[in-house]
C-alpha positions in Angstrom: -0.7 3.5 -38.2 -1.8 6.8 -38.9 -5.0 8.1 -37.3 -7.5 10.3 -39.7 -10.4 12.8 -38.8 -12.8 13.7 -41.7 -14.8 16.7 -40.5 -17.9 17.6 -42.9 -21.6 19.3 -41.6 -22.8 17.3 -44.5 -22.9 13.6 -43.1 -23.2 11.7 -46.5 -20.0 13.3 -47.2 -18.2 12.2 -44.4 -19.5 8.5 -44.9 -18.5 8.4 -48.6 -14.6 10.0 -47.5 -14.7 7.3 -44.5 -15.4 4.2 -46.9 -13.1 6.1 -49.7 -9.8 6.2 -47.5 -11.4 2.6 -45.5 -10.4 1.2 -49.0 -6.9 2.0 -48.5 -4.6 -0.7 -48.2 -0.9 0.0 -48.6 -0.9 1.8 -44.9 -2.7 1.1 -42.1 -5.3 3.6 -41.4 -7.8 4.5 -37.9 -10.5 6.7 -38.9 -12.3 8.7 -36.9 -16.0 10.9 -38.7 -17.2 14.6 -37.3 -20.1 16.2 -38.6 -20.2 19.2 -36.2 -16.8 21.2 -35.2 -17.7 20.5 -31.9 -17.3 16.6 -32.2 -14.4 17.6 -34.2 -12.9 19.3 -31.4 -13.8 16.7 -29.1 -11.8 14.2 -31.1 -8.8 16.4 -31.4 -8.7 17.0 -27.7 -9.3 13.2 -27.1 -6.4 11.7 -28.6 -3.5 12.4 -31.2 -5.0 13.4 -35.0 -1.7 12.8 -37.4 -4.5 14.2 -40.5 -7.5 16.0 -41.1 -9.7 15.7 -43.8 -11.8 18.9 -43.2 -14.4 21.4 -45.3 -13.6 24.6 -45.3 -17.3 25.9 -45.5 -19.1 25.0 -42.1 -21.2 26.6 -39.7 -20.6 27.9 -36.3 -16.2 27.7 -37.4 -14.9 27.3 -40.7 -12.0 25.0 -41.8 -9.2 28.0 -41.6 -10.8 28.6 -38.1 -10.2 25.2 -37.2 -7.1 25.0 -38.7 -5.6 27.3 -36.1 -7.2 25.1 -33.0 -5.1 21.8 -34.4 -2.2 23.9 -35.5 -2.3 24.7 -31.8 -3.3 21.3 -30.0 -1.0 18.8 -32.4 1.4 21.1 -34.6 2.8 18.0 -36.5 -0.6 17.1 -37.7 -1.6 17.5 -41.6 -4.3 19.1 -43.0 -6.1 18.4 -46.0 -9.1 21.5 -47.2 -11.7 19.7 -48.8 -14.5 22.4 -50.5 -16.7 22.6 -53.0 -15.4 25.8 -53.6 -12.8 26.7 -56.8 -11.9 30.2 -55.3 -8.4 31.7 -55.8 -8.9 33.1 -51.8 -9.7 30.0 -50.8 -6.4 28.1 -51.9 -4.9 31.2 -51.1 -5.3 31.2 -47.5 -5.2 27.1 -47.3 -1.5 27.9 -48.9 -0.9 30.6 -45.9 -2.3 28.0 -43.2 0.1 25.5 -44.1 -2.1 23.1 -45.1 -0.7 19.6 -46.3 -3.6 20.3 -49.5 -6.3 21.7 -51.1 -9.0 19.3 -52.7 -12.2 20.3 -54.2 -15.2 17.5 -53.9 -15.5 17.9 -57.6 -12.3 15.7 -57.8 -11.9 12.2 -58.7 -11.5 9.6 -55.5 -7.9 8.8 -56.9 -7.1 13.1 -56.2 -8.3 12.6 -52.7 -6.3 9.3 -51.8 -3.0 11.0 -53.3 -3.7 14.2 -51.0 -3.5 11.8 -48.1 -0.4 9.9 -49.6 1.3 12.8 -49.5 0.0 13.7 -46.4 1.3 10.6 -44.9 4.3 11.1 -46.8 5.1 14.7 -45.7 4.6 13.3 -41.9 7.4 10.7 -42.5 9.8 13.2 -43.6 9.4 15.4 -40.7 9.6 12.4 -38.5 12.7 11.2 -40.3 14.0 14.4 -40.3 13.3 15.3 -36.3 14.7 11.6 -35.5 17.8 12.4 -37.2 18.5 15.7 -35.6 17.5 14.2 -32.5 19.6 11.4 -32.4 22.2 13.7 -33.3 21.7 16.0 -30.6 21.5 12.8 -28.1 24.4 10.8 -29.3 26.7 14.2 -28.7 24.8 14.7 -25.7 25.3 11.2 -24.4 29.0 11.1 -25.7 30.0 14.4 -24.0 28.3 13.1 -20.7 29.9 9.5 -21.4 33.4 11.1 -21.5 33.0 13.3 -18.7 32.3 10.9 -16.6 34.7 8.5 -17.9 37.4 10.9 -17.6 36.8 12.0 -13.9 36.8 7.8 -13.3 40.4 7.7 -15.1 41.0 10.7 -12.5 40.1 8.6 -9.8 42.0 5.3 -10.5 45.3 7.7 -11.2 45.6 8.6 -14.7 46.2 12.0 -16.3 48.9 13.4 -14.2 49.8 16.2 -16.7 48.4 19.1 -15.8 48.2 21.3 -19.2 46.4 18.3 -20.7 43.7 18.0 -17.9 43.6 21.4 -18.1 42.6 20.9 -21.8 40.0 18.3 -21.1 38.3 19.9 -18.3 37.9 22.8 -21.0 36.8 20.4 -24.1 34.6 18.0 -21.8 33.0 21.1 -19.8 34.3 20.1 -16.7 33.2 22.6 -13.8 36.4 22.3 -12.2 39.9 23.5 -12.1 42.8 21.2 -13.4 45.8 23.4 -11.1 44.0 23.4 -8.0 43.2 20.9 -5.1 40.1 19.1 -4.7 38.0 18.1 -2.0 35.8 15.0 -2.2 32.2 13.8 -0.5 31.3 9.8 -1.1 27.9 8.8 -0.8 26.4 5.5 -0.8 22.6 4.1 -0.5 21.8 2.2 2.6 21.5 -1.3 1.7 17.6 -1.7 2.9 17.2 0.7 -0.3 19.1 -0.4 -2.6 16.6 -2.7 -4.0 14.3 0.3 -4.3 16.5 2.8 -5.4 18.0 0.9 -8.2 13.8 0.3 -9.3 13.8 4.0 -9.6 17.4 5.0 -11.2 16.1 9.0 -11.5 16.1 8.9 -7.5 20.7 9.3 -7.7 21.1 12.3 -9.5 17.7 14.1 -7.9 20.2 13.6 -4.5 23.6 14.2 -6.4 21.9 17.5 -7.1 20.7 18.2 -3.8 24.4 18.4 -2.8 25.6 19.9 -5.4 23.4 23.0 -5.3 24.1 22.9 -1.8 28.2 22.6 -2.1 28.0 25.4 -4.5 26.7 27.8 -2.2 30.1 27.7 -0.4 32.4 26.5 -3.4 32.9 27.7 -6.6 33.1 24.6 -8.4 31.0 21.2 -8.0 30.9 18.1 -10.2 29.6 14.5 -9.0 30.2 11.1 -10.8 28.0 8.2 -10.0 29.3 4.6 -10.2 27.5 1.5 -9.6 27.7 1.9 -6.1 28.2 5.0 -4.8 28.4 8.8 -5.7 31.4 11.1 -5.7 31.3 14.6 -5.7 34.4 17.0 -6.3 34.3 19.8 -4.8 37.0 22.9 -4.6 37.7 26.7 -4.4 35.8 27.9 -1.2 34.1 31.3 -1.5 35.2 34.3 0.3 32.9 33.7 3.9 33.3 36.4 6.0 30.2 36.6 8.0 30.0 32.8 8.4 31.7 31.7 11.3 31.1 28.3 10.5 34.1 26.4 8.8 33.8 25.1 5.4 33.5 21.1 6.7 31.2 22.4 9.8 29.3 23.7 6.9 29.4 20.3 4.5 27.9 18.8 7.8 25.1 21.0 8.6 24.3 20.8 4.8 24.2 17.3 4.3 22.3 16.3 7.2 19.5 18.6 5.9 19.9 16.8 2.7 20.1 13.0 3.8 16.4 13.9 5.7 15.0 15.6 2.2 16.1 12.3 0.8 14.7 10.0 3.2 11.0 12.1 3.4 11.3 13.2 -0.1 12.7 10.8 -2.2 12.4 7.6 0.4 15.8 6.5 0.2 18.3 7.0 3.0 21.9 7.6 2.3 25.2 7.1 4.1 28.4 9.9 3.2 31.9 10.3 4.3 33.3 13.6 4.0 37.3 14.0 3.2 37.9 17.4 5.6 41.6 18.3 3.6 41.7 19.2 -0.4 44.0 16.7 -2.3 45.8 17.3 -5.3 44.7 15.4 -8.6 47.6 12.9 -8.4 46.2 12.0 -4.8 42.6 12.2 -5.3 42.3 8.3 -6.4 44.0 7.4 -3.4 42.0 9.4 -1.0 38.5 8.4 -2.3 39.4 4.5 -2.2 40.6 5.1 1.5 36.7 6.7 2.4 34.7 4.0 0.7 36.1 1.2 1.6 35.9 2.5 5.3 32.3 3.8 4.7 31.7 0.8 3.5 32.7 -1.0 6.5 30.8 1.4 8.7 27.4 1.3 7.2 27.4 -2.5 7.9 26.8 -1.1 11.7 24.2 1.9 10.9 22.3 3.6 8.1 22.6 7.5 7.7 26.0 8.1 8.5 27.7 11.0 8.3 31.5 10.2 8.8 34.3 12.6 8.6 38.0 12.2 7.5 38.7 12.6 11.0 36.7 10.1 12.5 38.1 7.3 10.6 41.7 8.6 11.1 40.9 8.3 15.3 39.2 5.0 14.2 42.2 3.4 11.8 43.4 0.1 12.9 45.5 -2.5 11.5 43.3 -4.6 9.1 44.1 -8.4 9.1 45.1 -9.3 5.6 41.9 -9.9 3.6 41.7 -12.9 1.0 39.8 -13.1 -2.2 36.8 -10.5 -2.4 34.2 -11.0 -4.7 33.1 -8.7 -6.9 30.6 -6.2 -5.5 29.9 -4.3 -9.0 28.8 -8.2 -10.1 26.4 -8.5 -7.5 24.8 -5.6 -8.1 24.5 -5.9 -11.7 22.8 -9.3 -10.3 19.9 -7.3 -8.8 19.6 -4.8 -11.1 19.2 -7.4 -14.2 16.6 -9.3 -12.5 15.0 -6.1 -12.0 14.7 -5.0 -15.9 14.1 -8.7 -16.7 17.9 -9.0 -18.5 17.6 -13.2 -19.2 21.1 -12.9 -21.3 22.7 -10.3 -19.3 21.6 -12.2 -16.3 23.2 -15.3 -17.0 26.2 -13.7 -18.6 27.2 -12.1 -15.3 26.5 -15.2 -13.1 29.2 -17.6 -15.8 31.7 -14.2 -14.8 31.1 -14.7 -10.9 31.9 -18.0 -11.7 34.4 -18.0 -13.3 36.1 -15.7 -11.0 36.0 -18.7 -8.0 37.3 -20.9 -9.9 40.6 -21.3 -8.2 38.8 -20.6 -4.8 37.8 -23.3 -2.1 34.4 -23.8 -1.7 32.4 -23.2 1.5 33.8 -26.1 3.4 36.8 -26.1 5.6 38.6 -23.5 7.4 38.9 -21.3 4.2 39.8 -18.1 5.1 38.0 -17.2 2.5 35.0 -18.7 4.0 33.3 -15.8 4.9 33.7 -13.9 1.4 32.1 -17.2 -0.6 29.1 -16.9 1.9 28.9 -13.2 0.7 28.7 -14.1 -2.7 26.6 -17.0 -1.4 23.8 -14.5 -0.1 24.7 -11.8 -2.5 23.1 -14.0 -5.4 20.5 -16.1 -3.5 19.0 -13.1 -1.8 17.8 -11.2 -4.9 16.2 -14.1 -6.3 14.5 -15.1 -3.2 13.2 -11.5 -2.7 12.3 -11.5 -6.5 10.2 -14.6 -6.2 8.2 -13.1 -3.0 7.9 -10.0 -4.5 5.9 -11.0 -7.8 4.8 -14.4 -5.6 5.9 -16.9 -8.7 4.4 -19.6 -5.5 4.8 -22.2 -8.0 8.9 -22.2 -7.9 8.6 -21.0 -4.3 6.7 -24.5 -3.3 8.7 -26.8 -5.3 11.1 -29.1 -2.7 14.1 -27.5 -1.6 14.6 -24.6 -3.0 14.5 -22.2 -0.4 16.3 -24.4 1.8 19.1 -24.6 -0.8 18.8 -20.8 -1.1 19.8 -20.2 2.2 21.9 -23.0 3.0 25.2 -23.2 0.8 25.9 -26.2 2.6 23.3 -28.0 0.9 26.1 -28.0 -2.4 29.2 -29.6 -2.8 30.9 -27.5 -5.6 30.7 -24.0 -7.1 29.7 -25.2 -9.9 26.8 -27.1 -8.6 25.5 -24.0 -6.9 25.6 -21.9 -9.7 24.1 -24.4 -12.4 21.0 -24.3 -9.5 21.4 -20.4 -9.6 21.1 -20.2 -13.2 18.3 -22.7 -13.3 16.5 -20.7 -10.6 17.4 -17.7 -12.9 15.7 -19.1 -15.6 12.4 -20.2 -14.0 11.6 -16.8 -13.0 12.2 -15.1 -16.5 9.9 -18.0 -18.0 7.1 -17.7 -15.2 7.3 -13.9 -15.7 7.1 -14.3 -19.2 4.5 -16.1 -19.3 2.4 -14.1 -17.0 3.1 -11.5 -19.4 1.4 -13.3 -22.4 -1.2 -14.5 -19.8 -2.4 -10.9 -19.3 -1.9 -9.8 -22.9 -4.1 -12.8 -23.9 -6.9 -11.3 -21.2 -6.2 -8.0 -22.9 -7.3 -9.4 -26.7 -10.0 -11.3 -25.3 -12.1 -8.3 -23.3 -11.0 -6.3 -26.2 -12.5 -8.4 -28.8 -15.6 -9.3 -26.2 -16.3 -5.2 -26.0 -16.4 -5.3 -29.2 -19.5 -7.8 -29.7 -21.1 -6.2 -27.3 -20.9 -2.6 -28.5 -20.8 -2.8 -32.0 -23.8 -1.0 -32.4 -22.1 2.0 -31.0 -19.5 2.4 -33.7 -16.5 0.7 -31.4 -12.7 3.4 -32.3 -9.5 2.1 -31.1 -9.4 5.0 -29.2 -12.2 4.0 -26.7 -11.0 0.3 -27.0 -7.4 2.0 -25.7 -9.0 3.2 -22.8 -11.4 0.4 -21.9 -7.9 -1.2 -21.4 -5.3 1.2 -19.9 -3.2 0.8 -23.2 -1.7 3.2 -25.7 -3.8 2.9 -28.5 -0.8 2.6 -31.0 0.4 -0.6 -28.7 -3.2 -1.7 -28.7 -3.0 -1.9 -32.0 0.3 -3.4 -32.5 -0.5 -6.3 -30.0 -4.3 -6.7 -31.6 -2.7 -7.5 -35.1 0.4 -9.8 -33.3 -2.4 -11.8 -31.6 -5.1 -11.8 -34.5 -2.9 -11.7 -37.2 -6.0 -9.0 -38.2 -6.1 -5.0 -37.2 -8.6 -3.6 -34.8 -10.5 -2.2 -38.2 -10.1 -5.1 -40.3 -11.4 -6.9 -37.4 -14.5 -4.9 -36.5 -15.5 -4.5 -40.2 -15.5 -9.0 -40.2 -17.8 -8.2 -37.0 -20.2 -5.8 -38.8 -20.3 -8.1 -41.9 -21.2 -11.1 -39.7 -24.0 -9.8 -38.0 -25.1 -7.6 -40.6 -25.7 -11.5 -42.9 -27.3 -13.1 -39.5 -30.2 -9.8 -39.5 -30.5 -10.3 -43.5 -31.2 -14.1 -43.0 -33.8 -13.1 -40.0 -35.1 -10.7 -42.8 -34.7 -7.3 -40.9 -35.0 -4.2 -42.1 -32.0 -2.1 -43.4 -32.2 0.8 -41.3 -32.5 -1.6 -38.2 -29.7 -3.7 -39.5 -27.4 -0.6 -40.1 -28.3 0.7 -36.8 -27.2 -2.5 -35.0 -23.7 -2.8 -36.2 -22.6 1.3 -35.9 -23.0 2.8 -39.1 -25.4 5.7 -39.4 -25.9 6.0 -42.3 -28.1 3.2 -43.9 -26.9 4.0 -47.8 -23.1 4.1 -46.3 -24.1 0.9 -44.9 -25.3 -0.9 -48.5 -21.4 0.1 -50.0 -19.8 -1.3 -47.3 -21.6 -4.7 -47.3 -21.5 -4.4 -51.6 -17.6 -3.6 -51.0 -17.2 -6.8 -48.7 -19.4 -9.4 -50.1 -19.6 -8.4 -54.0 -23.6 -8.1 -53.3 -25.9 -5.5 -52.4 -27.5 -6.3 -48.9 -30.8 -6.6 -50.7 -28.9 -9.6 -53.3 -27.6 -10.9 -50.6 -31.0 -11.3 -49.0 -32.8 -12.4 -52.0 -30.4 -15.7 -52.6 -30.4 -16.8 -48.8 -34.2 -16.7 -48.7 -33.9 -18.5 -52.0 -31.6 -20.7 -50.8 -33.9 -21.7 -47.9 -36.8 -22.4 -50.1 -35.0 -24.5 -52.5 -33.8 -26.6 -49.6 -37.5 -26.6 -47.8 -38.5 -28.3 -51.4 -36.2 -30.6 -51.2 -36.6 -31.7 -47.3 -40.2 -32.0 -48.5 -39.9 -34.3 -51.8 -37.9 -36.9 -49.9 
């Protein structure tokens, strides 16, 4: 949908160029009249104008004049000179504006409608064009950032031990780091009462991965951070010449990241737990060392939120663990939240038959498992987010049905895996299809106010525009819903509204003016083409064999 201003003082003008380019068919148009540059301007500044239909001759600011105002409001927008005028200056300085054309009103209807063809045309091009580029730009963007941080996860679970080629990747990926020397490494993870809420808000983990790295790079020459499904590791290395700091480098990480985890909390509003590694490893060692941290952050945060552990702390704290069984998968459960979250039914459901499948071989929640207390973790770890999830958007009418928070809570309640998941996934399911239904629910209220303001304001000459805003929708997605619902556009719509009561005031026998009045078009002679260019009939025809009509069939009541 393109959107169209025509901008002419002389107002018969700007009706006959509204029904002119109303007639076009082939692209869907919203067209928007002006007859001062002031309304003009209060269009422009209103909403997006993709073209301009404009004379160049007007008081108070010419065309050219107000050529430079959209050039400098919408820059992508076309515009078409439309002048009585067949001056060499004029096309001369419509040519130097970078006008899309130059049209005098001497021309043929057919000039006109090619003008905004090409118009159209032109705006596709550039669109075309700045997609390309742009998707260019991202995909190498999003590959380099892809790789890097793929590479630094290979780092981590041990590969590339050759130093000359990690030197040559840290060079062709743009790796801040050094391949020859140690590294030192910070883990960070988000406190499980935010997870929920950080994960609704994704640009929340980098904002604090920044925060540390600015801060690490204060004392360190080099700082990178890779973020993971659960956590965030930062690599730091290559402390600075500190002379007049007395502090030592991991007194310093301290001091800095307890400022940092209370600018996240009153800032941001998620708290964060990190483990700091107080030695530099080597690359070879670096996987090792940060699986030793989080898993033993990990176990500490189930005790506290906010921590801020150091190497040392858990090296005074090692004990012998007992021999842990079967673990589920974490990264799973997660991705459990998170797709209920963005309302993923396929992804959803795709990751539940995985957790599945990975118990097959594993004893379910009776007996003396000892892997009892892992299955209740994966128990909870799917249960929980669709319990919250139902509370949150209050879907009461799965929440009341028998049973089913009893058997969320309760694993006891099943007697196989598979029975609990089949009532997982059927759980699943019931809150995508409420959801989605609420959805349509609230779309069908949207068309029905819409079409409702319409009737009642018709006289007012209703735009999509102010229809957008009467509903807190973009009017390009107003539009594309209106026509999914109607099977009509907004336009085509409104013009079957104007037609309809325009026919009830002819029947009543009401005057033209009054009847072109009521149904929002100023002009009463713009208002006989439109109802000649819907019905076939001038309104007066139209008029004439209705009150005919009624006679004849008076006659006849009367005769029998």
């Amino acid at each position: 949908m393109y959107r169209i201003l025509i901008v002419d003082d002389e107002s018969h003008v700007v009706d006959w160029m509204y029904e002119m380019l109303g007639e076009i068919k082939d692209v869907e148009l919203d067209l928007y009249k002006a007859t001062t540059v002031t309304d003009a301007l209060c269009w422009l500044g209103r909403t997006r104008i993709d073209i301009v239909v404009t004379d160049i001759a007007m008081p108070g600011m010419s065309g050219l004049e107000l050529h430079t105002h959209i050039r400098r409001l919408w820059p992508a927008c076309k515009v078409i000179f439309l002048t009585g005028h067949n001056e060499f200056d004029y096309a001369y300085q419509a040519v130097k504006n970078e006008a899309a054309g130059y049209v005098l009103k001497t021309e043929d209807d057919d000039v006109i409608i090619a003008a905004v063809h090409r118009a159209i045309d032109s705006i596709e091009e550039s669109m075309r064009q700045q997609w390309m580029l742009q998707q260019a730009e991202d995909r190498k963007q999003s590959a380099i950032a892809a790789l890097r941080k793929d590479y630094l996860a290979e780092l981590l679970r041990g590969g590339e031990r050759d130093a000359e080629q990690r030197r040559q990747s840290f060079k062709e990926l743009d790796i801040a780091l050094e391949a020859d020397e140690p590294v030192m490494i910070i883990i960070a993870r988000i406190d499980e009462e935010n997870r929920e809420h950080s994960f609704m808000k994704p640009e929340l983990i980098p904002i604090a991965a920044q925060l540390i790295a600015t801060a690490a790079l204060v004392r360190w020459r080099n700082c990178e951070w890779l973020s993971t499904l659960d956590s965030v590791i930062w690599f730091i290395q290559g402390e600075k010449e500190a002379a007049e700091q007395s502090m030592t480098a991991v007194k310093y990480v301290e001091e800095s990241l307890e400022r940092i985890q209370t600018d996240c909390r009153t800032k941001l509003g998620i708290s964060l737990s990190l483990i700091i590694a107080e030695q530099p490893v080597s690359w070879e060692q670096v996987g090792q060392k940060q699986a030793g941290l989080r898993q033993w952050l990990m176990q500490r945060m189930i005790y506290g939120r906010e921590l801020l552990l150091t190497e040392s702390e858990r090296e005074r704290e090692k004990k012998a663990q007992p021999t842990i069984g079967w673990q589920p998968d974490r990264s799973k459960l997660e991705l459990i939240r998170l797709q209920l979250e963005k309302g993923q039914k396929e992804a959803f459901e795709e990751t539940l038959t995985e957790l599945e499948q990975s118990v097959a071989a594993i004893p379910y929640l009776t007996g003396e498992s000892a892997s009892s207390s892992s299955c209740l973790e994966l128990f909870f770890g799917i249960s929980a987010p669709l319990l919250s999830y139902m509370n949150r958007w209050q879907l009461q009418s799965l929440l009341d049905m028998p049973g089913i928070v009893e058997k969320l809570t309760q694993p006891d309640l099943f007697a196989s895996w598979s029975e609990l998941f089949d009532f997982h996934r059927w759980v699943g399911q019931g809150i995508f299809r409420l959801l989605g239904e609420r959805h349509e629910h609230r779309e069908s209220n949207v068309i029905r106010h819409v079409k409702e303001y319409m009737q009642a304001n018709l006289h007012t000459g209703v735009s999509l525009v102010e229809l957008a805003d009467r509903v807190y929708f973009n009017p390009s997605y107003l539009s594309r819903l209106f026509k999914e619902a109607t099977g009509k556009s907004v336009t085509d719509y409104l013009s079957e509204l104007r037609l309809e009561r325009a026919m009830s005031m002819l029947q009543e026998n009401k005057k033209i003016s009054e009847i072109s009045e009521a149904v929002g078009i100023d002009s009463p002679a713009y208002f006989s083409r439109f109802f000649k260019k819907m019905t076939k009939r001038s309104p007066q025809e139209y008029r004439e064999a209705h009150l005919l009509g009624a006679a004849a069939d008076k006659n006849a009541e009367e005769h029998k």
